[in-house]
N, C-alpha and C positions, 0 to 999 in steps of 0.2 A: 535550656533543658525543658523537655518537654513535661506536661503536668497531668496526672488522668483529668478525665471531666468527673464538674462533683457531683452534679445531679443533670441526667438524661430528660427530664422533665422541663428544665430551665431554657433548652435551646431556641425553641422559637422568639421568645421573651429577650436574650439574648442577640438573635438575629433581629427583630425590631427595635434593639437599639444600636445594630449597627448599620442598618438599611431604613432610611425613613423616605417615604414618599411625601415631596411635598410641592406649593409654588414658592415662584421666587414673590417677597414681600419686599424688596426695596434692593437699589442698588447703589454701590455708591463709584463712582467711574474712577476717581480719582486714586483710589485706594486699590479699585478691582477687588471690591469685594463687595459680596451679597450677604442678605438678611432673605433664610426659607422658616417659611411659617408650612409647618407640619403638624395639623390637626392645631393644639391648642399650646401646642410647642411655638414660639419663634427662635431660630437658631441665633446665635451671636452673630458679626459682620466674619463671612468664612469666603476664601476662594473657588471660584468656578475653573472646570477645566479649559484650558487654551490649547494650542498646540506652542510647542515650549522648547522645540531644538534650534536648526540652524534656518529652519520656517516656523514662522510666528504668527501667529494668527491672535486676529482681536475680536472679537465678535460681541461684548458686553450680554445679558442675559437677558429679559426682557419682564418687565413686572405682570404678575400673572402667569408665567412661563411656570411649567410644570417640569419639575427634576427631580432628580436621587441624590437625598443626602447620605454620601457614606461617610461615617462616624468610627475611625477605626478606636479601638479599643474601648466601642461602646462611648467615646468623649466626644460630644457634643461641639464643643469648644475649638476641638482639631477636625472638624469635617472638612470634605469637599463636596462641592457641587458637583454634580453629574449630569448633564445635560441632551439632550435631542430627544426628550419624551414627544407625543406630538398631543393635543387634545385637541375640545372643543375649541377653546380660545387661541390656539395657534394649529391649524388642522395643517396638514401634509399642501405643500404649494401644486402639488402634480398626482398626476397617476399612471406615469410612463415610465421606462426604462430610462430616460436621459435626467441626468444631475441639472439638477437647476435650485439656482439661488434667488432668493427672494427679499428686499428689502422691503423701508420704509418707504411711500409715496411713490411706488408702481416701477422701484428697478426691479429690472432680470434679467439672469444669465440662465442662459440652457447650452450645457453641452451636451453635444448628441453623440453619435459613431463619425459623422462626417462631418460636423463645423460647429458653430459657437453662435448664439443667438444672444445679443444683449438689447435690451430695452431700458434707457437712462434719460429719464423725462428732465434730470437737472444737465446735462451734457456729460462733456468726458476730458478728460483732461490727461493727454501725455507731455512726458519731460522727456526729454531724449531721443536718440535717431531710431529714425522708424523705418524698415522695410517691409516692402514687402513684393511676394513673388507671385505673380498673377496680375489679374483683370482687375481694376480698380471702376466702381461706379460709384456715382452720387447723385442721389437727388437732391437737389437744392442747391444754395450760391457757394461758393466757393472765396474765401479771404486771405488771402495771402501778404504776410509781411516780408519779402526778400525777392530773390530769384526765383522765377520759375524757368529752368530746364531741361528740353527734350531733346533725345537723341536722334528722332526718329522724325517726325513731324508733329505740328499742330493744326487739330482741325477745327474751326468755329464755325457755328451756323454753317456747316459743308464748307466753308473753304479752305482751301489747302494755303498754310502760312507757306511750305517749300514750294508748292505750285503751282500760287495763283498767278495769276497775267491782271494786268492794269489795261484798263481801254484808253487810246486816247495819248497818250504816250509820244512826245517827239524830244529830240535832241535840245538841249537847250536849259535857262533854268526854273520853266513850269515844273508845277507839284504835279502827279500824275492824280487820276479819280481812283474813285473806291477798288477797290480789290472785288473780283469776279472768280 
């Protein structure tokens, strides 16, 4: 049932205790929850938001990290974190229209309108079959643990594995020379 309000005077006072600006002052990973220190406030160990359906996302919060504690019924105790303020100590990674992620020790991902830019100074790691439909390049070596096969041909250094020719070549059982 709903209740009149008792005094028109009291709402902002009100609204400051159920919206507090604050940083994050500790986390703890295990728990997944954080301690926001709001002015002279520090809040109990309270949950940060995730994303939380049938995609899950982890992203822990970051100490110093600037958020919104909302406190519903004014209780301190039951907040949630509110997160993606941006400040001086964590400023915006961009200032374009493409989404781009930013971690620790210089990864990124940018997605644009037409492809996906990632930068992973520690490497990458896939499990599972990988396709893919198009032109394939790589700079650098290549390591291979198994089969490598092609339908089509293989070219090394310009030669053609289906159509090189061997010089030198007679009936018999000599090894033929290099491939040309």
């Amino acid at each position: 049932m709903l209740r009149p309000m008792e005094d028109e005077d009291d709402i902002p006072g009100k609204m400051g205790d159920l919206l507090r600006l604050g940083r994050i002052a500790s986390v703890d990973l295990a728990a997944g929850l954080a301690e926001v220190e709001c002015g002279e406030v520090l809040s109990p160990p309270v949950p940060w938001t995730e994303l939380a359906g049938a995609f899950r996302t982890w992203a822990p919060p970051s100490v110093g990290e600037q958020v919104l504690l909302i406190c519903p019924e004014a209780d301190i105790a039951g907040a949630i974190i509110l997160r993606g303020l941006l400040s001086n100590a964590f400023p915006a990674p961009a200032s374009d229209e493409n989404h781009h992620l930013h971690g620790p020790n210089g990864l990124t991902i940018k997605l644009t309108a037409d492809g996906i830019v990632i930068a992973a100074p520690g490497g990458i790691d896939i499990t599972g079959d990988v396709t893919i439909t198009g032109n394939l390049s790589v700079s650098g070596d290549a390591d291979v643990e198994g089969t490598v096969t092609g339908q089509s041909d293989v070219v090394a250094a310009g030669i053609s594995g289906k159509g090189h020719t061997h010089p030198g070549v007679q009936s018999g059982p000599a090894s033929t020379a290099g491939p040309q």
